[in-house]
C-alpha positions as CSV (number, residue, x, y, z in Angstrom):
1,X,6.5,45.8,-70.1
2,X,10.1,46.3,-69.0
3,X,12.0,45.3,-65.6
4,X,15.3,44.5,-64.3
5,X,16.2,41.0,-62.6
6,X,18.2,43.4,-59.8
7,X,18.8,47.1,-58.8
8,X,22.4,46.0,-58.5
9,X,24.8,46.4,-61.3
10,X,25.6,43.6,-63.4
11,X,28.6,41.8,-61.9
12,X,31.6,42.7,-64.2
13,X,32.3,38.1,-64.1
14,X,29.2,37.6,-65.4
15,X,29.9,40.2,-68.2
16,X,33.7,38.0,-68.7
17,X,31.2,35.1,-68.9
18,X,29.2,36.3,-71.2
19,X,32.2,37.8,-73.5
20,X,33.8,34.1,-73.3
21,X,30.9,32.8,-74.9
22,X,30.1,35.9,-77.1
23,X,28.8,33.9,-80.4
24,X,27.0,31.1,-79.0
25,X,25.1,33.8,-76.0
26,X,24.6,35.8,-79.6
27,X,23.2,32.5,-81.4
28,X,21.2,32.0,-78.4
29,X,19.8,35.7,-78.4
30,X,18.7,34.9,-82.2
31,X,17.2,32.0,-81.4
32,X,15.2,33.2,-78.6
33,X,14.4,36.1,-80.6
34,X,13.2,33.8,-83.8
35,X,11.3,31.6,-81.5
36,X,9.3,34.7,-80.0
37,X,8.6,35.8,-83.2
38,X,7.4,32.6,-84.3
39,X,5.2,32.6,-80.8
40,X,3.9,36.0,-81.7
41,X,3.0,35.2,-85.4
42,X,1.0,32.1,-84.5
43,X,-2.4,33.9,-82.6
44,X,-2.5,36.5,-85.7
45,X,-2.4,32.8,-88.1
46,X,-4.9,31.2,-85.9
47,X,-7.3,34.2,-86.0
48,X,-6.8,34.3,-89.5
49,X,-7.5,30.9,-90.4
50,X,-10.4,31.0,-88.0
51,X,-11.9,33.6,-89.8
52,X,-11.9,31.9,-93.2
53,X,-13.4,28.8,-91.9
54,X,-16.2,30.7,-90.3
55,X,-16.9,32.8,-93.9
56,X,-16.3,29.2,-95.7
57,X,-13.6,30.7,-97.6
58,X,-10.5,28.5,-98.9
59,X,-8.2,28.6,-95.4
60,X,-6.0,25.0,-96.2
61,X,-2.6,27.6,-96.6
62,X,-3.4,29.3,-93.5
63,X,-3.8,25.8,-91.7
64,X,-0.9,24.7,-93.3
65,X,0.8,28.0,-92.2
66,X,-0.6,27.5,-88.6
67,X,1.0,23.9,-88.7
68,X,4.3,24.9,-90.0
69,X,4.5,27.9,-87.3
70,X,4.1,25.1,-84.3
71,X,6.8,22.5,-86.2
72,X,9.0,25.6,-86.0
73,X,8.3,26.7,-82.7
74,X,9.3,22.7,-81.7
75,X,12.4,23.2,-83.3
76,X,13.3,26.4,-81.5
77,X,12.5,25.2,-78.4
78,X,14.5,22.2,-79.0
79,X,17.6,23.9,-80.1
80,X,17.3,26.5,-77.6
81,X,17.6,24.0,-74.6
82,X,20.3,22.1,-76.6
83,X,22.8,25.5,-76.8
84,X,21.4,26.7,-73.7
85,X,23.0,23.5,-72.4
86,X,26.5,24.3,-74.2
87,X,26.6,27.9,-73.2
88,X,25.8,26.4,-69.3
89,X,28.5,23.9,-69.3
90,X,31.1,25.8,-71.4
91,X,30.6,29.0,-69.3
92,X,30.9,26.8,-65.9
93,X,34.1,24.9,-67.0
94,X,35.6,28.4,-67.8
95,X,34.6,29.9,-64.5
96,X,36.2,26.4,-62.5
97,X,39.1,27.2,-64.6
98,X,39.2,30.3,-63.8
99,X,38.8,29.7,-59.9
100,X,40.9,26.9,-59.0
101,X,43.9,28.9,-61.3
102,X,43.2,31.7,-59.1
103,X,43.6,30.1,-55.7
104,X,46.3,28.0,-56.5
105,X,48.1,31.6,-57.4
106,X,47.0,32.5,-54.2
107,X,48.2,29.7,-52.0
108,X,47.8,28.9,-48.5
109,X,46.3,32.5,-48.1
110,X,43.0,31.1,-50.3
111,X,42.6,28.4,-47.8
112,X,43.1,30.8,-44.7
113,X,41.1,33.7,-45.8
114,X,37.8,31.3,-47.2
115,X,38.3,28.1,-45.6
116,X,38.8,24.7,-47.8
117,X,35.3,23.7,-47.2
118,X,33.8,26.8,-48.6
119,X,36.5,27.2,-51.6
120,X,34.9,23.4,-52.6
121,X,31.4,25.0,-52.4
122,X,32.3,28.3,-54.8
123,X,34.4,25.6,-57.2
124,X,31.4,22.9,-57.4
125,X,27.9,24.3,-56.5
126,X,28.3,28.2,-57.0
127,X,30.6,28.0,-60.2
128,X,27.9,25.8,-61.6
129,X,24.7,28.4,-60.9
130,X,26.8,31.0,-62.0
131,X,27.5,29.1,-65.5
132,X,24.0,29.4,-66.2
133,X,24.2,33.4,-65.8
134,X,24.7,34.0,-69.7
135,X,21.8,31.7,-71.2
136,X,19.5,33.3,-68.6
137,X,20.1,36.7,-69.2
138,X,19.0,35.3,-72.8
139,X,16.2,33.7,-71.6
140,X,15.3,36.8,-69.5
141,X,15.6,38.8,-72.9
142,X,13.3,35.9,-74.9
143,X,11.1,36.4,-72.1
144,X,10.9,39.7,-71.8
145,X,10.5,39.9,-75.6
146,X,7.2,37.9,-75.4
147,X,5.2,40.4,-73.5
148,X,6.4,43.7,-75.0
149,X,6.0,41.7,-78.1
150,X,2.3,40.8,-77.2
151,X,1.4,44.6,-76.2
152,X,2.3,45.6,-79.6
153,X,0.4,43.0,-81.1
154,X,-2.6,44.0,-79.1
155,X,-2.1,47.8,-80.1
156,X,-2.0,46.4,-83.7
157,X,-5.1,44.6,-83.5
158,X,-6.7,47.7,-81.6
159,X,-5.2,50.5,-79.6
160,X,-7.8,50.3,-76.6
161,X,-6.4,46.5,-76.0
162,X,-2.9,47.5,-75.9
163,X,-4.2,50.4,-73.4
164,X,-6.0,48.2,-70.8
165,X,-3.5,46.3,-70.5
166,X,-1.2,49.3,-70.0
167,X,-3.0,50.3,-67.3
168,X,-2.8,47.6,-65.0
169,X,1.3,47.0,-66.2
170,X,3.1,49.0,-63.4
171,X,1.7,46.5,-60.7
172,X,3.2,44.0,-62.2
173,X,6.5,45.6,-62.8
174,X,6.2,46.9,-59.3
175,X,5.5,43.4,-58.6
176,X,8.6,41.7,-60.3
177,X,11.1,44.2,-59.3
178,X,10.4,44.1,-55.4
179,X,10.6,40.0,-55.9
180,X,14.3,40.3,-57.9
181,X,15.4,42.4,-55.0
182,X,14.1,40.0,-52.3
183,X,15.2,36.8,-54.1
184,X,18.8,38.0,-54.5
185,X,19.2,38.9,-50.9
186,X,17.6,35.4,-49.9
187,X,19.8,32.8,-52.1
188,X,22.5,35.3,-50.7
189,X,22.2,34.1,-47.3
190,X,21.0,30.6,-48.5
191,X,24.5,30.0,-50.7
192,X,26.8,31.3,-47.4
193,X,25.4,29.0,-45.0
194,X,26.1,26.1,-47.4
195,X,29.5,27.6,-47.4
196,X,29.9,27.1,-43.8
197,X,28.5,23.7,-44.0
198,X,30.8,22.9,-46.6
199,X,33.6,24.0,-44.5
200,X,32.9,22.0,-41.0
201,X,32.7,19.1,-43.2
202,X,36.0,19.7,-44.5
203,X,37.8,19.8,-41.4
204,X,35.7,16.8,-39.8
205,X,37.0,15.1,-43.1
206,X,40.3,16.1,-42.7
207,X,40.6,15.0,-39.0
208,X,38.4,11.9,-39.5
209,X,41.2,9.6,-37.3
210,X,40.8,11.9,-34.4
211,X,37.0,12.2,-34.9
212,X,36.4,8.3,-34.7
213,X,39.4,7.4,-31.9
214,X,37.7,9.8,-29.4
215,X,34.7,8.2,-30.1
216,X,32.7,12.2,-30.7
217,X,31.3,10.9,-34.5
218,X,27.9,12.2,-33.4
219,X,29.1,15.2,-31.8
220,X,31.2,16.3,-34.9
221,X,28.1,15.1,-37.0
222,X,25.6,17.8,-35.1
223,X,28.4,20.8,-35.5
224,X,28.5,19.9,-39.1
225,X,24.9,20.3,-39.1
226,X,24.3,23.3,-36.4
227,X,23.5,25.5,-38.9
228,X,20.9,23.5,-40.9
229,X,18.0,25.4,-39.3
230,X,19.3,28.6,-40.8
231,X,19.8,27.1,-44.2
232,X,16.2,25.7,-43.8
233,X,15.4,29.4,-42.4
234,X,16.9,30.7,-45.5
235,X,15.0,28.5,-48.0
236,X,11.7,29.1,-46.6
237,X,12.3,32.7,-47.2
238,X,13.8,32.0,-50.7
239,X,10.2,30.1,-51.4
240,X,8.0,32.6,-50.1
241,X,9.1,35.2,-51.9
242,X,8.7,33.4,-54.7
243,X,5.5,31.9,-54.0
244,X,4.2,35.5,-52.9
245,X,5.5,36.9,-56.1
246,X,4.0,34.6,-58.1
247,X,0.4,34.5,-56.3
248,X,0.4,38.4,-56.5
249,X,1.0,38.5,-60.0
250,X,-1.0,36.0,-60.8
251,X,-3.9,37.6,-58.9
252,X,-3.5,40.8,-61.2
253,X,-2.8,38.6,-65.0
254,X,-6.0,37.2,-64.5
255,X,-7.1,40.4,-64.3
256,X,-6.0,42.1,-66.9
257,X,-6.3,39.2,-69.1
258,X,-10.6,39.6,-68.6
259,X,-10.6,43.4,-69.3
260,X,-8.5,42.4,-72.8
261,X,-10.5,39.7,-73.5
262,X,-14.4,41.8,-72.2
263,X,-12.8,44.6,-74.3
264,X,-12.2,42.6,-77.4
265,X,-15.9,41.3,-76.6
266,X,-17.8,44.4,-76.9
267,X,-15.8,46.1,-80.0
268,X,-16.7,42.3,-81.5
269,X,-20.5,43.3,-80.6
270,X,-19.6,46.7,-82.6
271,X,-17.9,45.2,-85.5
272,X,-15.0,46.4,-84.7
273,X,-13.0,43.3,-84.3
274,X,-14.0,39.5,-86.4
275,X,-13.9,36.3,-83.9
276,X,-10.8,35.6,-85.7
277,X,-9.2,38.6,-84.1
278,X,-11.0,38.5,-80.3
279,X,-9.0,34.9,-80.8
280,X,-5.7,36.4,-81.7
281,X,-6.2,39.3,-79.1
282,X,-7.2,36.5,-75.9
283,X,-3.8,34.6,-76.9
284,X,-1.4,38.1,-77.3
285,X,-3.0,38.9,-73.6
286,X,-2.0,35.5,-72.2
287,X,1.7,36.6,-73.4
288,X,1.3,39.8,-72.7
289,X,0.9,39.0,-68.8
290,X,2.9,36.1,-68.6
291,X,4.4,36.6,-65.3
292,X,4.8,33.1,-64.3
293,X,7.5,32.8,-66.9
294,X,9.2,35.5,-66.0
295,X,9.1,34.9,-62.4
296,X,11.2,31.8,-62.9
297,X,13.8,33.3,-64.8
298,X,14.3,36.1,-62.6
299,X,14.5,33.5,-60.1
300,X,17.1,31.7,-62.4
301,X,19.5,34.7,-62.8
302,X,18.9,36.0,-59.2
303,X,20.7,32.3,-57.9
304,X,23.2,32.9,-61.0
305,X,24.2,36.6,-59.7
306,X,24.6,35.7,-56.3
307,X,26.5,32.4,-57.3
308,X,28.6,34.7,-59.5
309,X,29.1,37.4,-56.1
310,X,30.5,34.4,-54.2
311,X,33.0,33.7,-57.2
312,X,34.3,37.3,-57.3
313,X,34.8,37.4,-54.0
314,X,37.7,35.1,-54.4
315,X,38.5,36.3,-57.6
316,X,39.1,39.7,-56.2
317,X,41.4,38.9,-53.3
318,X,44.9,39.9,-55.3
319,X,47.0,37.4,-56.2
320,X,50.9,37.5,-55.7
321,X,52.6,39.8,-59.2
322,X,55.7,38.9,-60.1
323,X,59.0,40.5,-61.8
324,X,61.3,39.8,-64.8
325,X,64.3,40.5,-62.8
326,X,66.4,37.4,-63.9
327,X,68.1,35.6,-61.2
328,X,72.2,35.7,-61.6
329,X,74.3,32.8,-60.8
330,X,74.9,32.8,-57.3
331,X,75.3,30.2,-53.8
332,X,71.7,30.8,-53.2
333,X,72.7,33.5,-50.2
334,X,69.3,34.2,-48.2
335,X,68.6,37.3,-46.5
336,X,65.8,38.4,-44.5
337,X,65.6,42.3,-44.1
338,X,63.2,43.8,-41.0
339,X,60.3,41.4,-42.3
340,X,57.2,41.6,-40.6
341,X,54.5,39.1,-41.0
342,X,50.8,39.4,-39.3
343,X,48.0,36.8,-39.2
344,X,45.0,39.1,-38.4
345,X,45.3,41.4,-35.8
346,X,48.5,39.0,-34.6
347,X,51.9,39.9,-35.5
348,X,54.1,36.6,-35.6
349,X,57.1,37.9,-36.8
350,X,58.5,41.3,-36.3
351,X,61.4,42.9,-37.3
352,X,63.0,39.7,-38.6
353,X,66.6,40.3,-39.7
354,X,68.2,37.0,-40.7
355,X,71.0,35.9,-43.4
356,X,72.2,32.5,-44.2
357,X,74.8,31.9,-46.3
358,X,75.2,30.4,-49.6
359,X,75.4,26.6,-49.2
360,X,75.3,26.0,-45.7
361,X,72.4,24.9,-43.7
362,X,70.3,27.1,-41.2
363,X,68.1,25.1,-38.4
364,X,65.1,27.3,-37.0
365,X,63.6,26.1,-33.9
366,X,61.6,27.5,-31.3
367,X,58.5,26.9,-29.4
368,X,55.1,25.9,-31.2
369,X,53.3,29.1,-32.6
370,X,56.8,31.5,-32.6
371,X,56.1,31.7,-36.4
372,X,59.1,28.6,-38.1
373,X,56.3,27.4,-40.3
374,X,55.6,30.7,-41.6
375,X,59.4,31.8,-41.9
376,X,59.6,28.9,-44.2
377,X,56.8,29.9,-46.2
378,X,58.1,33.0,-46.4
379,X,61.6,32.2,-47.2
380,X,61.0,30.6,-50.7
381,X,57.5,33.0,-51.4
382,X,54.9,30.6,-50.6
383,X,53.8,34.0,-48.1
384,X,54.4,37.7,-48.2
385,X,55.8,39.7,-45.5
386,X,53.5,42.9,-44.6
387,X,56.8,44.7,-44.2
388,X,60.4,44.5,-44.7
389,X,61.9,41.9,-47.6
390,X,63.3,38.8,-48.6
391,X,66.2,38.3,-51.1
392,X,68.0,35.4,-52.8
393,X,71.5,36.0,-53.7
394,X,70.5,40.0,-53.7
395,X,67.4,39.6,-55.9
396,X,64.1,40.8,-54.0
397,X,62.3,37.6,-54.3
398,X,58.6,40.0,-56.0
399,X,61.5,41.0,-58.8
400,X,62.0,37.3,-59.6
401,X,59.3,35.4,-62.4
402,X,57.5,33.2,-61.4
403,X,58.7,30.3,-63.1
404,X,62.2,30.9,-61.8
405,X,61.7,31.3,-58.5
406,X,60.1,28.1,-58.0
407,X,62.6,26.3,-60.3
408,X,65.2,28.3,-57.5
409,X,63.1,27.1,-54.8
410,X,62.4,23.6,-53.2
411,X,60.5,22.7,-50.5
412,X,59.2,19.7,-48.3
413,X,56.5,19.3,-46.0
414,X,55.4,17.7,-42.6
415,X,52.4,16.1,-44.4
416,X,53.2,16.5,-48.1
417,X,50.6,16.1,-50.7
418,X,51.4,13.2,-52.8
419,X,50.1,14.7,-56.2
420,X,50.4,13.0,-59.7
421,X,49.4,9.4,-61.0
422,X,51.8,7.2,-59.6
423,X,55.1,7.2,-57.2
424,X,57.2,8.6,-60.2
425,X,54.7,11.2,-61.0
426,X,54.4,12.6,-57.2
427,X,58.2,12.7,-56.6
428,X,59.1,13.9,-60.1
429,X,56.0,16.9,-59.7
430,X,57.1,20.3,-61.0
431,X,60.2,19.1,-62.9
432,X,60.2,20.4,-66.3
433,X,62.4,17.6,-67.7
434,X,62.1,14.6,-65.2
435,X,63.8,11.3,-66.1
436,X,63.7,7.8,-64.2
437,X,67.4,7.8,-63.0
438,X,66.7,11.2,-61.3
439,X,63.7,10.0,-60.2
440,X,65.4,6.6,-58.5
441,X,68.4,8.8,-57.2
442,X,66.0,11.5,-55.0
443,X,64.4,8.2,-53.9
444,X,67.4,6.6,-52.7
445,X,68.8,9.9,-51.0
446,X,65.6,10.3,-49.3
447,X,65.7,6.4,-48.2
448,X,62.6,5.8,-50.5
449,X,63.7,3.4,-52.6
450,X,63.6,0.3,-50.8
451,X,60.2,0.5,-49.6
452,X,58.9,1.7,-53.2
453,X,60.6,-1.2,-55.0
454,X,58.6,-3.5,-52.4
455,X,55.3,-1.5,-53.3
456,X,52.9,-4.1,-56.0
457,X,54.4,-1.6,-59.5
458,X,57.1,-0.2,-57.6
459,X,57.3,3.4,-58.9
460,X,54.3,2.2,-61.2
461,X,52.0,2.2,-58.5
462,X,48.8,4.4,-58.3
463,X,48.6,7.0,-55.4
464,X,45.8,6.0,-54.0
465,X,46.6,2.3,-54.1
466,X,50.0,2.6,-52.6
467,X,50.2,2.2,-48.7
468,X,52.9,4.5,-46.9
469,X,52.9,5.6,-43.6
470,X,53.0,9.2,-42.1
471,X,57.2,8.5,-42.5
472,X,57.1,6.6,-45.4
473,X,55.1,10.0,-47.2
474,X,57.4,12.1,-45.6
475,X,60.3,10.1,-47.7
476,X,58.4,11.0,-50.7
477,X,58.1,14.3,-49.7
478,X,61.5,14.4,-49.3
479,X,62.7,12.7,-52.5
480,X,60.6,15.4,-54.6
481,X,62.9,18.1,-52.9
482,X,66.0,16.2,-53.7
483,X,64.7,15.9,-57.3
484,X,63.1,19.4,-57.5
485,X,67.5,20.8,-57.0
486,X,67.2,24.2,-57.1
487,X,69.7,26.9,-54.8
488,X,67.6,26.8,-51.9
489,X,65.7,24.1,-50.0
490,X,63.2,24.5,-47.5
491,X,62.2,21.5,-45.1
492,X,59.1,23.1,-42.8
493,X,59.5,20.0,-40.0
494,X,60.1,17.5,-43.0
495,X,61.6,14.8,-40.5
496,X,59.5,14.9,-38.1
497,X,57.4,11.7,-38.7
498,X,60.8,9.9,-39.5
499,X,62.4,6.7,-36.7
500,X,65.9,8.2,-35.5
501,X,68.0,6.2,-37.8
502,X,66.3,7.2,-40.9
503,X,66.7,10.8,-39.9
504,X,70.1,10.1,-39.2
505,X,70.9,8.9,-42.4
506,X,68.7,11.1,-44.3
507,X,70.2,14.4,-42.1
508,X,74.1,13.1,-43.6
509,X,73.2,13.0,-47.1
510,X,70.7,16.2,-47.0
511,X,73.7,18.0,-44.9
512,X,77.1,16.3,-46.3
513,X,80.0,19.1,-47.0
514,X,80.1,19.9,-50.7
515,X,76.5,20.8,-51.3
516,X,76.0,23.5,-53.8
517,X,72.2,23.7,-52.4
518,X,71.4,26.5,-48.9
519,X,69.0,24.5,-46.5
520,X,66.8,25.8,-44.3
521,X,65.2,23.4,-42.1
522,X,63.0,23.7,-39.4
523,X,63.9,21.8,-36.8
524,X,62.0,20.0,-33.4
525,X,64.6,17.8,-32.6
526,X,67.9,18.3,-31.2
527,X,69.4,16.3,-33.1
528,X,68.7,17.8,-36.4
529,X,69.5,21.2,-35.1
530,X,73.0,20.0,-34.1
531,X,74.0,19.0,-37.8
532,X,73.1,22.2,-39.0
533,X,75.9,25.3,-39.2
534,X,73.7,27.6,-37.7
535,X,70.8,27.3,-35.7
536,X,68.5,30.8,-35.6
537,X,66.2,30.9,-32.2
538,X,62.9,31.9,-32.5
539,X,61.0,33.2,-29.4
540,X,58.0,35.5,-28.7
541,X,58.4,36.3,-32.7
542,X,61.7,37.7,-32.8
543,X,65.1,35.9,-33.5
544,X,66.5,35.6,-29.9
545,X,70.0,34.3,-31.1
546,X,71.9,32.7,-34.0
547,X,75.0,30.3,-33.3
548,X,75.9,26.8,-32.7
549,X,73.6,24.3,-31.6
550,X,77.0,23.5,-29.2
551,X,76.9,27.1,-27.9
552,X,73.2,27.5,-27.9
553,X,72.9,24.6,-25.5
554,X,74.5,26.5,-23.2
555,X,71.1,28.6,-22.5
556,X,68.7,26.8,-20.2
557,X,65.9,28.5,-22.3
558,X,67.1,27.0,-25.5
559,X,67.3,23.6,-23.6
560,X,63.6,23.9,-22.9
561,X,62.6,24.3,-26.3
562,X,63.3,20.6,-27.1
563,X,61.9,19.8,-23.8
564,X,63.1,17.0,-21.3
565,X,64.0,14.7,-24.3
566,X,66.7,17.0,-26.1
567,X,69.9,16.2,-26.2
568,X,73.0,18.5,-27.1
């Protein structure tokens, strides 16, 4: 008896999977094969040794024989859940791998287009039930193997067996297929509503302060939750197929398990068949009909498929492709040509035509949601336009590799991420040869030094142990773009969180005359914008003007984007 876990094709990542752990699925396969046979060989023993005791022949061998056969099936069993275990956690650590490589080459579009919450699901929960797709598809085989193997054994020991069981088989395959179908569409629907689950707590996680200071804990507790019925919803179904499956199948093995076995009974009135055999024959029936084991792994691989849908679904949003166009020495001249960047069905910035100048420093301000944050991204390729394009010092940024565009490129954040194992790691991140005086030096110009030195390790000092405020990361932040070099620097409202004098002084070092580095800052404060060389005006998605902060100042409109407290 024959069926398929799905009607779908086999996903082409769980085929990857399986190649990436080619010999020990293989090893597997023998092993589940070996142990079948062993399962198969052991009725015809038993009959056999059955038989000689009841003619009072010699039958110690054949006991002996029936002894070794359950040993061996032991050991099968034994090694099969030990490489099972391998293949499972090999095959999951490849797929997390391969994931987490895959949205950190897409970037902030991963985030946007999934949602961090749900990305953590697909990484954790769903890469782990789809690691287990190449040992059950083994397991499925194994199992698979025991019934067809127990119909041949019946039609061995007597054709009419093997033919009444034959008749009653399409129900059961009838019977298993609808259940694949309906299990796969169930822990579908179950797995996505953990993803939304996952991502509400993400972003009550992420906004924790605000959560507790307006006092809405158990508001933001039942949103997290809202959709807890449907997951429930989901589950139920998920068990009820299951449970129906198995009852229905169940109700028909029985079945055809009593016409084998009342069979087998009247050719042993005949002699036909010895008792040794109508033993043999009761046992192959109980394999031959042994949905309930097939059942569960169809359930297994049905919850690894659909795990394994939920991964390719972020594998198969395209990552950014890059060129081996090599960068030639140059000022680090910017140039935005007619680029065009949606978000949805909302264009932000249209028709953008914008050049800044080798080593000077362009401010871009505007009001909140006129698209800086996303000029930034785009300016150093942490974004792609939808249309028009974006060159450093004449190159096309695509054209540039990879490595060498972000070795070109620095850039620092409102609220960086403070990666690595200690201060020196975060602000020394992405350097390919960092050194302690460099280190020390982007600390200083960023006015991080002093309050690292005071830190318990000073640039020893864990991450997570080290206590900095919203301006006190922003110095770090800061003092990783120093370090990083590089012909361009990007500072997407870097200073924001910054007192005025530390701006101040950070503002004269980041924009002193001589720099061999092109800035592009955006800006919220007047202040900043007035140090700059240029200031480009953002408004309604289009660059309304580029000049002088001093001339600009001159336009009430201008004025009102820094609001009341601006200053020229």
């Amino acid at each position: 008896m024959t069926t398929r876990a799905d009607t779908a094709p086999t996903p082409p990542l769980t085929n990857a999977a399986v190649r990436h752990s080619a010999g020990r699925c293989l090893a597997l396969c023998l092993l589940s094969a070996a142990s079948t046979a062993v399962v198969l060989l052991l009725p015809a023993a038993l009959g056999r040794t059955l038989d000689l005791l009841l003619a009072h022949a010699p039958a110690t061998r054949w006991v002996l024989y029936c002894a070794g056969l359950v040993l061996l099936a032991a050991l099968f069993d034994a090694c099969e859940t030990v490489l099972s275990g391998t293949v499972d956690a090999r095959t999951t650590a490849w797929l997390r791998r391969r994931l987490a490589g895959h949205v950190l080459a897409l970037g902030p579009r991963a985030g946007a287009r999934f949602g961090p919450g749900d990305l953590v699901a697909r990484l954790v929960g769903n890469a782990a039930q789809a690691g287990t797709a190449p040992a059950a598809r083994a397991a499925l085989l194994a199992a698979l193997a025991g019934p067809v193997g127990g119909v041949v054994a019946l039609g061995l020991v007597d054709w009419r067996l093997a033919a009444v069981f034959l008749a009653g088989a399409p129900v059961l395959t009838l019977l298993l297929r609808a259940f694949a179908r309906d299990t796969t569409r169930c822990v579908a629907d179950y797995q996505r509503v953990q993803g939304r689950i996952a991502t509400s707590l993400a972003e009550a996680v992420a906004g924790s302060r605000t959560v507790r200071a307006a006092g809405t804990a158990d508001r933001e507790a039942a949103r997290i939750l809202r959709p807890l019925p449907e997951l429930s919803r989901a589950g139920h179904r998920m068990w009820r197929v299951q449970g129906r499956a198995a009852g229905q199948a169940s109700a028909v093995a029985p079945l055809l398990q009593l016409g084998i076995v009342a069979v087998a009974g009247v050719l042993l009135t005949r002699h036909r068949l010895t008792v040794g055999e109508v033993l043999a024959a009761s046992r192959y029936a109980v394999l031959a009909t042994g949905v309930g084991v097939l059942v569960g792994q169809f359930a297994s691989l049905a919850r690894a498929r659909a795990a394994t849908a939920r991964l390719a679904d972020v594998l198969e949003e395209p990552a950014p492709s890059y060129g081996n166009h090599q960068l030639p020495s140059g000022p680090g001249r910017l140039e935005l040509r007619g680029v065009t960047a949606r978000r949805g069905d909302h264009t932000v910035l249209d028709g953008i035509d914008l050049t800044v100048p080798g080593g000077t420093t362009l401010a871009v301000v505007g009001r909140s949601g006129t698209g800086k944050s996303l000029l930034a991204a785009l300016a150093g390729r942490l974004a792609d336009p939808d249309a028009g394009e974006i060159l450093l010092d004449g190159v096309p940024l695509p054209s540039l590799p990879h490595d060498q565009l972000r070795r070109a490129v620095g850039y620092a954040f409102e609220r960086p991420a403070l990666l690595g194992t200690t201060i020196e790691d975060t602000i020394a991140l992405g350097l390919r040869s960092p050194s302690p005086a460099r280190v020390r030096e982007a600390a200083r110009k960023a006015r991080a030094d002093d309050f690292v030195r005071r830190l318990p390790h000073g640039y020893a000092t864990p991450c997570a142990d080290a206590p900095h405020s919203g301006g006190e990361s922003q110095r770090l932040g800061l003092a990783r773009a120093f370090a990083h070099g590089g012909r361009l620097l990007v500072l997407d409202d870097a200073l924001s969180s910054l007192d005025t004098v530390t701006e101040a002084r950070i503002a004269d070092a980041l924009l002193a005359d001589g720099s061999a580095t092109t800035r592009l800052i955006v800006a919220h404060r007047a202040t900043t914008a007035a140090r700059a060389d240029a200031v480009a005006w953002l408004d309604g998605g289009k660059v309304r003007a580029v000049g002088t902060h001093a001339r600009l100042w001159r336009d009430a409109g201008y004025r009102a984007v820094f609001g009341d407290g601006g200053a020229g």
